[in-house]
Backbone as JSON, one array per atom type, in Angstrom:
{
  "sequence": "XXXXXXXXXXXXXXXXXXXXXXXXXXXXXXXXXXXXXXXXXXXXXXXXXXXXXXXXXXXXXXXXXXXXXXXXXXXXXXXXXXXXXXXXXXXXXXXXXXXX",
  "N": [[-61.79, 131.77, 194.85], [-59.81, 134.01, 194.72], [-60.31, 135.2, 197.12], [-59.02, 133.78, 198.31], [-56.12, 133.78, 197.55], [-55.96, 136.3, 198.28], [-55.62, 136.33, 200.94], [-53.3, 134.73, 201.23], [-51.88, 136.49, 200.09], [-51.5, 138.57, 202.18], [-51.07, 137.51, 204.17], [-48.04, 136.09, 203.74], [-47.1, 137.75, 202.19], [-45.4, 139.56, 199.38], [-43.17, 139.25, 198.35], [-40.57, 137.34, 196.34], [-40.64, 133.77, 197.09], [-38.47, 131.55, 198.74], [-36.01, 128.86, 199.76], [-35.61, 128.64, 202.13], [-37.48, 129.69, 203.25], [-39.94, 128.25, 202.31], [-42.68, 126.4, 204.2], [-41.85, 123.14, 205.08], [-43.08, 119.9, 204.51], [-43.85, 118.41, 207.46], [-43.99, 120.5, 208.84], [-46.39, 121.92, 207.49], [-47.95, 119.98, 208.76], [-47.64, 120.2, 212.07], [-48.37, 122.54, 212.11], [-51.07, 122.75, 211.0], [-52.07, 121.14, 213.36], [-51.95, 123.0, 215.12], [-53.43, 125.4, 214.28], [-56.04, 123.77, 215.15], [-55.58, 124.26, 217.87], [-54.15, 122.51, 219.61], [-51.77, 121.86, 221.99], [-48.0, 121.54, 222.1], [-47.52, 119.26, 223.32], [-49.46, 117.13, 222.98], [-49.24, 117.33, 219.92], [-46.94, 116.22, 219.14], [-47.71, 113.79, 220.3], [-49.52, 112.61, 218.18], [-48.4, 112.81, 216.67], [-46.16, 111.33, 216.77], [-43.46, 112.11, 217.6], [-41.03, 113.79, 218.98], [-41.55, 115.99, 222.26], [-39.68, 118.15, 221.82], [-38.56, 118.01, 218.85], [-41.59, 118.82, 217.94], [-41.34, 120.88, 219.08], [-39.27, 122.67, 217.71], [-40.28, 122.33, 215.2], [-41.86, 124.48, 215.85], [-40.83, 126.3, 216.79], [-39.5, 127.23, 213.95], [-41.81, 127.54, 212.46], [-42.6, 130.27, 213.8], [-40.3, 131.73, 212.78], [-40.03, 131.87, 210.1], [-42.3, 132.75, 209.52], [-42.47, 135.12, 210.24], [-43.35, 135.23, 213.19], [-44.03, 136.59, 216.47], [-45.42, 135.53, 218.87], [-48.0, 133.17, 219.51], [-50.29, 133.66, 219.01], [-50.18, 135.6, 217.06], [-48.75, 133.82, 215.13], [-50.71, 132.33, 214.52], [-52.77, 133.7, 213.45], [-51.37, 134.99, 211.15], [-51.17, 132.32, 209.59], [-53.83, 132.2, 209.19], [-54.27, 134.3, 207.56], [-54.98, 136.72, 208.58], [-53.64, 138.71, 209.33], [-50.32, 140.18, 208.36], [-47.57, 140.21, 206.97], [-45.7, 142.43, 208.05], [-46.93, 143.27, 210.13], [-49.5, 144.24, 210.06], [-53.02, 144.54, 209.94], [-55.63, 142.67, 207.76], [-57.89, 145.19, 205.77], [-61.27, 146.66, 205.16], [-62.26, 145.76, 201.76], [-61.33, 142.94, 201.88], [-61.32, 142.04, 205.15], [-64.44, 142.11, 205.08], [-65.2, 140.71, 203.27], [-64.13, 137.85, 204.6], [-65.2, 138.1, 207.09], [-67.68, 137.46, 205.86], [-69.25, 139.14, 204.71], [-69.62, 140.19, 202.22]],
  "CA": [[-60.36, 131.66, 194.74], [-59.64, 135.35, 194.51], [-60.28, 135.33, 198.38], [-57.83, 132.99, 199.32], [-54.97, 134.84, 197.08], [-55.47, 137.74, 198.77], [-55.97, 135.53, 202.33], [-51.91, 134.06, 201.1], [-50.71, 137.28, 200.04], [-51.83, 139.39, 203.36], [-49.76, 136.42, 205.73], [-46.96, 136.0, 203.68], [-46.66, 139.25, 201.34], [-45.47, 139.25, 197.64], [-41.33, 138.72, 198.3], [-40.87, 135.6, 196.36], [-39.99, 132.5, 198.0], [-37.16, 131.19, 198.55], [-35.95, 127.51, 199.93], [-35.71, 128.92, 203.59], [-38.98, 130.15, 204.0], [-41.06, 127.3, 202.18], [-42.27, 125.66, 204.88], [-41.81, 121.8, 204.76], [-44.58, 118.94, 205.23], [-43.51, 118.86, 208.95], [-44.11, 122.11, 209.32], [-47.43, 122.29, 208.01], [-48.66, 119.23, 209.76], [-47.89, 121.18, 213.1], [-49.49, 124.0, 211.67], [-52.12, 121.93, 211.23], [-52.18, 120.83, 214.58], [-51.71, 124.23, 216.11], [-54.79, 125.71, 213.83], [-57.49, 123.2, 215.96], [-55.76, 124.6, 219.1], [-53.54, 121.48, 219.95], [-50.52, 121.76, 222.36], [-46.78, 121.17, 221.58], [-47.2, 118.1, 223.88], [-50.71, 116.72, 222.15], [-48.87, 117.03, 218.75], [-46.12, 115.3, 219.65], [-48.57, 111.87, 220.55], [-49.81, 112.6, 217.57], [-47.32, 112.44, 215.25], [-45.37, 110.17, 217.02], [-42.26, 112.88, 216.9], [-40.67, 113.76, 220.38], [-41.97, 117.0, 222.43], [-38.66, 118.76, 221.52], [-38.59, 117.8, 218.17], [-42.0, 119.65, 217.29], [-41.01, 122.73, 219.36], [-38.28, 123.28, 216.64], [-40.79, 123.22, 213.8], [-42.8, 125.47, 215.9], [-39.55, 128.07, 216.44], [-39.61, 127.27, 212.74], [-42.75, 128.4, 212.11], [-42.56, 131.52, 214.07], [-39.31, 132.27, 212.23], [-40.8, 131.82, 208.44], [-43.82, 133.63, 209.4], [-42.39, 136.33, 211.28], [-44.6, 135.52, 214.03], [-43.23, 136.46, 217.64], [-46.47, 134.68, 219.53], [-48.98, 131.88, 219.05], [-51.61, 134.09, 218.27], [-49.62, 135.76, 215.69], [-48.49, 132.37, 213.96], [-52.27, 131.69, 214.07], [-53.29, 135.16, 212.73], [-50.8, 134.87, 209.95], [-51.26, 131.54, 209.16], [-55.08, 131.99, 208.33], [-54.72, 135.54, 206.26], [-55.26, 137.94, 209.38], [-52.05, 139.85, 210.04], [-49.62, 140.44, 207.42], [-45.81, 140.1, 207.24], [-45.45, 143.81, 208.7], [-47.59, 142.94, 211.03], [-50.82, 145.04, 209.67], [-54.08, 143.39, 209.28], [-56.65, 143.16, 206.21], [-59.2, 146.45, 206.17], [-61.86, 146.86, 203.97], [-63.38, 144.7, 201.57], [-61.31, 142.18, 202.25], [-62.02, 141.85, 205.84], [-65.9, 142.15, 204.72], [-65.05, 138.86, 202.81], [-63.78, 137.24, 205.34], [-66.4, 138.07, 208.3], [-69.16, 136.6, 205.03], [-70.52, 140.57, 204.8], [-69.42, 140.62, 201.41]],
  "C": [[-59.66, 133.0, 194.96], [-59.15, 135.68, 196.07], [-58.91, 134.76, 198.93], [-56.33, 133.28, 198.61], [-54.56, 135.96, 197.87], [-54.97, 137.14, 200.33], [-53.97, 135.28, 202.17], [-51.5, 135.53, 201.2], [-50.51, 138.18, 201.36], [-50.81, 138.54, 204.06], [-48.58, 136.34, 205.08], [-46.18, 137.07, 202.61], [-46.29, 138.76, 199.83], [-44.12, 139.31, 197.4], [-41.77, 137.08, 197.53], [-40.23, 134.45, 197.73], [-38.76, 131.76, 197.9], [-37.02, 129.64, 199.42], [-36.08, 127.38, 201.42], [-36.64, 129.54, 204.13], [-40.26, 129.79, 203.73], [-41.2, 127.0, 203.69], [-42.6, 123.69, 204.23], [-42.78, 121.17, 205.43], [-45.01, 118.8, 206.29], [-44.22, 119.8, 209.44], [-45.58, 122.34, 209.29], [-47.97, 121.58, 208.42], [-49.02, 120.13, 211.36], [-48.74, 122.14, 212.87], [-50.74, 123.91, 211.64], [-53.23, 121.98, 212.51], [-52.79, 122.14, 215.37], [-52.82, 125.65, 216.0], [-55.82, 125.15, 214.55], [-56.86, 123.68, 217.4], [-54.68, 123.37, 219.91], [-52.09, 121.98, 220.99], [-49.21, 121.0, 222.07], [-46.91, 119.49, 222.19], [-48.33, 117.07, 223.01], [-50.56, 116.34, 220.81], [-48.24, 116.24, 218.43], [-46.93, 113.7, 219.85], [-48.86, 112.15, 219.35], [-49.75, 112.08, 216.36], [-46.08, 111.55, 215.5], [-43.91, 110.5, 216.89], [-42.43, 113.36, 218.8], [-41.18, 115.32, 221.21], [-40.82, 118.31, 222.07], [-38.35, 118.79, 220.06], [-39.75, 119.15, 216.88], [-41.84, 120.99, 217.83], [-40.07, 123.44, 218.32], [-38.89, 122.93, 215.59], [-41.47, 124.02, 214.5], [-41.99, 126.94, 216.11], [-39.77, 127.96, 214.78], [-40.09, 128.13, 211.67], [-43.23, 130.25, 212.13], [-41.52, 132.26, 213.3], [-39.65, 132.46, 210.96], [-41.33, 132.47, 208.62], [-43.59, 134.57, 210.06], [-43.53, 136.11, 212.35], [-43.75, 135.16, 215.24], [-44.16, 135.93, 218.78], [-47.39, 133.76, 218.66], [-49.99, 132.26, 218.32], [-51.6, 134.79, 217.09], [-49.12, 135.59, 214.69], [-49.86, 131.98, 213.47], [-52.66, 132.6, 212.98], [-52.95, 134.87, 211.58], [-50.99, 133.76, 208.91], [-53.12, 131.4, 208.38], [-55.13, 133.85, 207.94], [-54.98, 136.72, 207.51], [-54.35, 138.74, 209.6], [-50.8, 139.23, 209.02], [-48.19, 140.81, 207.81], [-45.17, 141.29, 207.74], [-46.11, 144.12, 209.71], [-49.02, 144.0, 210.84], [-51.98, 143.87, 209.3], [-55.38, 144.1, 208.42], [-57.84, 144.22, 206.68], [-60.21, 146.29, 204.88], [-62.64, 146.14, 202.91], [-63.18, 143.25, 201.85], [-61.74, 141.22, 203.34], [-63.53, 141.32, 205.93], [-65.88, 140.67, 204.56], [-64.88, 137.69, 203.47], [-64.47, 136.85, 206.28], [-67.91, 137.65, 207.19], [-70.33, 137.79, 204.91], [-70.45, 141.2, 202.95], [-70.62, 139.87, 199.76]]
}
């Protein structure tokens, strides 16, 4: 458990939360989605929600998560790159790559 505290606090930092930067069920469904690698169009059949529809939870996403690319919504979203855009060193890392 310890791991995945630190894994939250690294992507989204230790500001509390506020109502505009939860994200909503929506949101992490896509997120979901966009974790196995899925395209905006792929999600869309998916969820049975229009291809325009999930592009604006995926601006969404990038906007909550400070993340200005895909790979840096991904990053963030699983604990790698941190709301200042720095990523975990040290033992954490260790923990992470299973050296710990």
């Amino acid at each position: 458990m310890p791991i995945l505290a630190r894994q939250a606090a690294t992507a989204f930092g230790v500001a509390p939360f506020s109502e505009g930067t939860c994200l909503t069920r929506r949101e992490v469904q896509v997120l979901d989605h966009l974790l196995f690698g899925r395209s905006v169009k792929q999600i869309a059949e998916q969820l049975g929600r229009s291809q325009h529809t999930v592009h604006d939870h995926v601006k969404a996403l990038h906007r909550k998560l400070s993340a200005s690319s895909r790979g840096a919504l991904i990053a963030r979203a699983l604990g790698y790159l941190g709301p200042d855009g720095t990523t975990p060193s040290g033992p954490l890392l260790a923990e992470l790559d299973g050296h710990n």
